[in-house]
C-alpha positions in Angstrom: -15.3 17.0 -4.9 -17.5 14.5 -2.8 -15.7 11.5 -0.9 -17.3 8.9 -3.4 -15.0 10.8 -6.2 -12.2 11.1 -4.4 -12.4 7.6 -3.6 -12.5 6.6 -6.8 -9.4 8.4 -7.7 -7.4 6.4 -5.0 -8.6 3.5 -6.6 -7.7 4.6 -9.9 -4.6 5.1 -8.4 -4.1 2.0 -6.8 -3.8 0.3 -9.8 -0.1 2.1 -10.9 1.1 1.2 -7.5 4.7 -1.0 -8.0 4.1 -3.4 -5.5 5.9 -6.4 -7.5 7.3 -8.0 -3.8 4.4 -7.7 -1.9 1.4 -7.5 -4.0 0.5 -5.1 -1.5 -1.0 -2.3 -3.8 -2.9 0.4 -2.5 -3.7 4.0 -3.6 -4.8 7.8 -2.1 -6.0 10.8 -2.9 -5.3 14.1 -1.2 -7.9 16.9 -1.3 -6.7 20.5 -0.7 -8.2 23.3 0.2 -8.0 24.8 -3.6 -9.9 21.6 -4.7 -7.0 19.8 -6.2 -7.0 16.5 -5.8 -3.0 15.0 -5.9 -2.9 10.9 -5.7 -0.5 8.6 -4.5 0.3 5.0 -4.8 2.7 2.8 -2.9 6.0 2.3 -4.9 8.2 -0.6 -3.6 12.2 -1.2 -3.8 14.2 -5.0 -3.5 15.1 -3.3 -0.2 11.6 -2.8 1.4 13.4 0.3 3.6 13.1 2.8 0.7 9.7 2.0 -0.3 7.0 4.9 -0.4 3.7 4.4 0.7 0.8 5.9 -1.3 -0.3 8.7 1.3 3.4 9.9 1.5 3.2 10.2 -2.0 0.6 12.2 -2.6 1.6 14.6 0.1 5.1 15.0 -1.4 3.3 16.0 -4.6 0.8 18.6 -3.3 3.4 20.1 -1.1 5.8 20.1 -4.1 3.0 21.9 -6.1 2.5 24.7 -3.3 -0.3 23.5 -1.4 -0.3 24.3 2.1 -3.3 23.6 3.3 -5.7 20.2 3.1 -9.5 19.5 3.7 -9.4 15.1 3.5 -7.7 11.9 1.9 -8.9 8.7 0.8 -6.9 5.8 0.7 -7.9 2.6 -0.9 -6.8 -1.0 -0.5 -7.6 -4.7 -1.3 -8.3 -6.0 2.2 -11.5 -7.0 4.0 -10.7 -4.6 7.2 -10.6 -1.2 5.8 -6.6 -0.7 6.1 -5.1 3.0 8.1 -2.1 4.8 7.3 1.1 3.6 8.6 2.8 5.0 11.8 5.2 6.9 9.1 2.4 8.3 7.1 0.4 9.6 9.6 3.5 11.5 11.2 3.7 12.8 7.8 -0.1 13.7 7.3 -0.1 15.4 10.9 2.6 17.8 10.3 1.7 18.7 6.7 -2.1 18.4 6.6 -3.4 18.5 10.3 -6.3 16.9 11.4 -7.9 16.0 8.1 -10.4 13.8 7.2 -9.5 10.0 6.1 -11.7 7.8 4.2 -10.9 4.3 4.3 -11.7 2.2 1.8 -11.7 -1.3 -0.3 -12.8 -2.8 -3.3 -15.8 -4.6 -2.3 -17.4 -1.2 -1.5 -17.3 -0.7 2.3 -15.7 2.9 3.4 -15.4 4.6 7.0 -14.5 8.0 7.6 -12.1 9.0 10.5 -9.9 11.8 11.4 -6.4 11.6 11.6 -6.5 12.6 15.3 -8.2 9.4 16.1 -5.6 7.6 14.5 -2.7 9.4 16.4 -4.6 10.4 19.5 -0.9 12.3 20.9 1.3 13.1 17.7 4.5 14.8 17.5 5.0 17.5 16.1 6.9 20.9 15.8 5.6 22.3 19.3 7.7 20.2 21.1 10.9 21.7 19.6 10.1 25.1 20.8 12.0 26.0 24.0 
């Protein structure tokens, strides 16, 4: 799959997001090494605390499908500045998918490809448990 498809998926995906307090919708796309593709949109609770952003859902589907191992993501929202991951997210996208690719995205059309690494330049992660 090339980025521009996968981009289009988090935008297709975007628009099931339940964002009914915030209006805030936005959608991803996770690409794994097999080539399936597994999106995610944000899905919002009266509480805001137990609301799921759209990257965390798509990883919770691929990893609950098998995958193990992931090549990029796109993630899609309806702001002017292309809009990153959350600090929660990208915890979760470093421990389960590594230093993947991230397209960033809108709707008027502009994109920009980082990887996760430069958005958590020192993450945590399981190597500091070890003793």
């Amino acid at each position: 799959m090339n980025a521009m498809e996968l981009t289009q998926a988090a935008r297709q995906a975007r628009e099931r997001a339940r964002a009914r307090f915030s209006g805030f919708r936005v959608g991803s796309a996770l690409e794994a090494a097999s080539g399936a593709v597994y999106t995610g949109c944000n899905i919002e609770n009266a509480t805001y605390g137990l609301t799921v952003c759209a990257e965390r859902v798509a990883v919770w589907k691929a990893v609950s499908e098998g995958e193990g191992q992931f090549l990029r993501m796109a993630v899609v929202a309806d702001t002017a500045a292309l809009t990153p991951p959350c600090g929660p997210c990208r915890q979760i996208l470093w421990e389960f998918c590594g230093n993947l690719e991230i397209i960033l995205a809108n709707l008027g059309g502009q994109s920009e490809t980082i990887r996760l690494a430069e958005l958590l330049p020192r993450p945590f992660d399981a190597s500091f448990l070890e003793k």
